[in-house]
Structures are given as C-alpha cells and as structure tokens.
N, C-alpha and C positions, 0 to 999 in steps of 0.2 A: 295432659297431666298437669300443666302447670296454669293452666284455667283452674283448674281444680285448688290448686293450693292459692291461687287468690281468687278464689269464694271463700275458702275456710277462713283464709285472712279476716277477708271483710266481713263475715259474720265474727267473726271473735272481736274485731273491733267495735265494732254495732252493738253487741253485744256486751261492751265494756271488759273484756276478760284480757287477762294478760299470758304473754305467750313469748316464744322464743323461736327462730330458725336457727336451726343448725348446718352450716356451708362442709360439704367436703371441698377444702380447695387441695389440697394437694396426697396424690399416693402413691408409692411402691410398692412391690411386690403384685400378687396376682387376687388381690382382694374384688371383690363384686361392685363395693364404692366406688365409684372414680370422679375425679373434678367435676362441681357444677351437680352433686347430689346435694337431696335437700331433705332437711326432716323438720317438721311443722308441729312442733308440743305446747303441751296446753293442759292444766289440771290433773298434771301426772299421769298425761297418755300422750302416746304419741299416733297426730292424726290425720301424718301424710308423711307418705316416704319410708327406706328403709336403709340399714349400712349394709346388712345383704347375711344378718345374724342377731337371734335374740342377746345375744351377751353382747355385741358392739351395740347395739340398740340399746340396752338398757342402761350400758356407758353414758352415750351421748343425752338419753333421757335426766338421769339422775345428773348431768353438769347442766343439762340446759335446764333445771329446774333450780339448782342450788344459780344462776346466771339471772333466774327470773329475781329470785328472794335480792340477793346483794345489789342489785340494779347494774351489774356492772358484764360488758361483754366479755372473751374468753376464748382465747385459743387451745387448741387439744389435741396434743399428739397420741395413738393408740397403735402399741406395737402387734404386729399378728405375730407374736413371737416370745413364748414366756421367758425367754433369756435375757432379750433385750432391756437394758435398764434407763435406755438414756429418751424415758417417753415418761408421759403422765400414768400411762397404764401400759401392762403387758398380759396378751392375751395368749391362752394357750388354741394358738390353731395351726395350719400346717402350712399358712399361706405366706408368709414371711414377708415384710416388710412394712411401711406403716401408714396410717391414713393421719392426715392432720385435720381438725377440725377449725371452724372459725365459729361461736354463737353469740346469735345478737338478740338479745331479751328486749320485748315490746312490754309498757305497763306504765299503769297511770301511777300516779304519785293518790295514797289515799291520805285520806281527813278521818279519821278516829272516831266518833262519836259516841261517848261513855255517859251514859244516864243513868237514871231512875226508872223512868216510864216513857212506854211511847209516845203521850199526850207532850209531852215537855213540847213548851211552844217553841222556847228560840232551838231545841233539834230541827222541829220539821223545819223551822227559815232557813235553817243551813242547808237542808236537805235540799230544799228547792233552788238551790244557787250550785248544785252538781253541773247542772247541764251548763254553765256561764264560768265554771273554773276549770274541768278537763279532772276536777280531784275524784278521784272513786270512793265513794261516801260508804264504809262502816260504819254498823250501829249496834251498839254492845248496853245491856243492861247489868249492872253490877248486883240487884239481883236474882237473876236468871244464867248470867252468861260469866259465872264468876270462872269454873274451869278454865273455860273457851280463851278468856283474858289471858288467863294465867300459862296458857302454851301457846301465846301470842307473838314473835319476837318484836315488832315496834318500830325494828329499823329501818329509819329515814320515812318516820309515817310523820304527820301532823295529827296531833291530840288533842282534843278539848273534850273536858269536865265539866259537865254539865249537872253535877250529882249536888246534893245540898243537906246530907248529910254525915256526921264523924266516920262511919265506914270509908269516906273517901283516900284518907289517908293510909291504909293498906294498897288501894290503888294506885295511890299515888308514889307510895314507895318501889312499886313493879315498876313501873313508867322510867322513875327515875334511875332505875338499871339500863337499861334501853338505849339508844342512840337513836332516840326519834329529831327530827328538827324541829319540833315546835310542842311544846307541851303547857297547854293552856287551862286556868280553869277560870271559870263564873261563879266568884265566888262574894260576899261580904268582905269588906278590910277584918272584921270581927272572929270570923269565923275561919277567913284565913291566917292569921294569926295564930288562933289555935289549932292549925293545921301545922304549921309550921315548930312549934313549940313540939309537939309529936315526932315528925320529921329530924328535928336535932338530934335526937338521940340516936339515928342513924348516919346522917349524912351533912357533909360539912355546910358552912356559909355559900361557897361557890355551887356546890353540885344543887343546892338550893334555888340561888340563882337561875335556875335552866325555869323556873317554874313562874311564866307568866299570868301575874295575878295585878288587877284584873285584866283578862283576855280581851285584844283588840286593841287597836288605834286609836285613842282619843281626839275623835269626830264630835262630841260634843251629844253623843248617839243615848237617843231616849226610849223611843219603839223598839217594840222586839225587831222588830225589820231593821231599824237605824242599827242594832247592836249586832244583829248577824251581817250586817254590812261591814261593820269595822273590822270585826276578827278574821271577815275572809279577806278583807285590804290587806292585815297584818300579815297572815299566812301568804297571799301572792307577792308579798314585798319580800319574804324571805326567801320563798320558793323562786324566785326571779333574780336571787341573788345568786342562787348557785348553779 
C-alpha cells in the first residue's frame, strides 16, 4: 500500500504537480481511520487512501486543497458527532468521537508569465530557466486568457509583464489586489509612466511601489538571455529571503 503512494508521489513530483498528504495522527471513538492513515490529493481528487466515508473524505479533500492554494500546513479536528462543537467540523455519524488531522501541502513557488504572444522572445528565455529555478512556469495571454486571469488568486506567485501595450494597465490593476511577491514588468521608463499616471487614480504611491519597473537586477544585461538572467537573480533573491 504504501509503495503505492510513493509512486504516486513521485510521478506528481516528475510531473511538477502540487499536492498535499493528509496524516491521521490521532482518534477516538470507533471511526475506521486510525493513526498512521494517509490520503494522497492532488487536482481536487483524492488518489490514495480513505478516512473510511465520503463526507470525512470530502472534509479532508476540500482543507487539503484550500492547504495547497495558502502554501501553509494545517491541523484538523473532525467530530463523528453533530453535537460536538469544540472541533473544526461536526459530523453527523453514529460513531462518536474524533479523528485529528495533520496536512502538509507539497508545491512549487510559480513565476507568472503575462504576454502578448507566444513568440515573445524574453518568455521563452524565462521558460527555459524553469528546470534551473524549481519555479513552476505559467503562461497567460492577456488576449486570450483574459477570464482565466481574472479568477486567478496570485498569491505568493512571482509576476512579470511582458505585455507592451495600454491594456496592460487593467492587468496590472488585478495584480495589484493580490498578495503576489513579486510583480514585475518590462516595460519603457515612457510608457511606464503612463502606466502609472492610470494607476493613480486608483491606488496610492506606496501600493504602487510593489510594481518593479524595470524588472531585474541591474547586471548591466543587453541580450534577451542577459535580461532574462537578471529578473530570475531578482526573483531568487527574494524568494530566498523568505
């Protein structure tokens, strides 16, 4: 059984996908979970293991997937007992007493990647520097993937704008709601300017501030290569801060 659930691991890892286990460490009562169960979710299924009921399963699915998004692990008490008040949830079963949960969310840190077009040269440079960062590279066209953006939450991604022209500022207003770490774009001092000039009308000096223009480390960087060099320095310097 548990060969099993590291293969699945290690294809999800291989695979770049992010996922969570969830620990039963501790339980009362006469529940079918007992210390030392495991359940293995991933892309809002779950694909190894069970708490021994579709209603505690779809519990521990929906916190290990809200565990995935927050990047943060998560303990979980689950009463088999709808009276019970002093648990995260109260289940109506007949089995009394409760199962505690421990989940621990696996997932790469993504890099944003907001363009125009596929051809955009310094995207694919970025692209090609996935396998050398461990970042899980999205890539969004603002015009094509404008929904998609738009019920995107952001948080704690790295962004860069890659877009070059005034539509960017609608985007960039979304972003700027967000709690991403890094929100960059490649843009003219000219044209960011008049980005920024747009931007006022919503959001102050400081919350402006978040918006690193231009994107990158000043390496002295001329090639597209030298310039997709700098910006991923920048982002590893901040990602290794925290």
């Amino acid at each position: 059984m548990y060969e099993d659930l590291i293969k699945l691991q290690g294809d999800l890892k291989n695979n770049n996908m992010e996922y969570a286990i969830s620990y039963v460490i501790n339980t009362s009562g006469s529940s079918i979970a007992k210390p030392g169960f495991k359940l293995l979710i991933s892309d809002n299924k779950i694909l190894h293991g069970t708490l021994g009921s579709p209603s505690l399963d779809n519990v521990a699915l929906k916190e290990s997937m809200l565990a995935i998004k927050n990047r943060k692990t998560k303990t979980l008490k689950i009463a088999l007992d709808k009276d019970n008040k002093n648990s995260d949830y109260s289940m109506n079963t007949t089995c009394g007493g409760i199962i505690e949960l421990y989940i621990e969310p696996y997932y790469s840190d993504r890099l944003v990647l907001v363009a125009e077009s596929e051809n955009d040269e310094l995207m694919k440079a970025m692209v090609n520097m996935e396998n050398y960062t461990g970042l899980k590279v999205i890539k969004y066209n603002i015009k094509t993937d404008k929904d998609t953006i738009f019920n995107d939450s952001f948080d704690n991604d790295y962004i860069l704008m890659l877009t070059k022209s005034p539509a960017e500022t609608e985007f960039l207003s979304y972003f700027l709601t967000k709690k991403s770490k890094y929100l960059g774009l490649v843009a003219s001092k000219n044209r960011f300017n008049s980005d920024l000039d747009t931007l006022r009308k919503k959001f102050s000096e400081d919350e402006l501030k978040r918006i690193k223009c231009p994107a990158g480390m000043d390496i002295n960087a001329i090639t597209i290569g030298e310039i997709a060099i700098s910006i991923i320095s920048e982002i590893i310097s901040i990602k290794n801060k925290n």
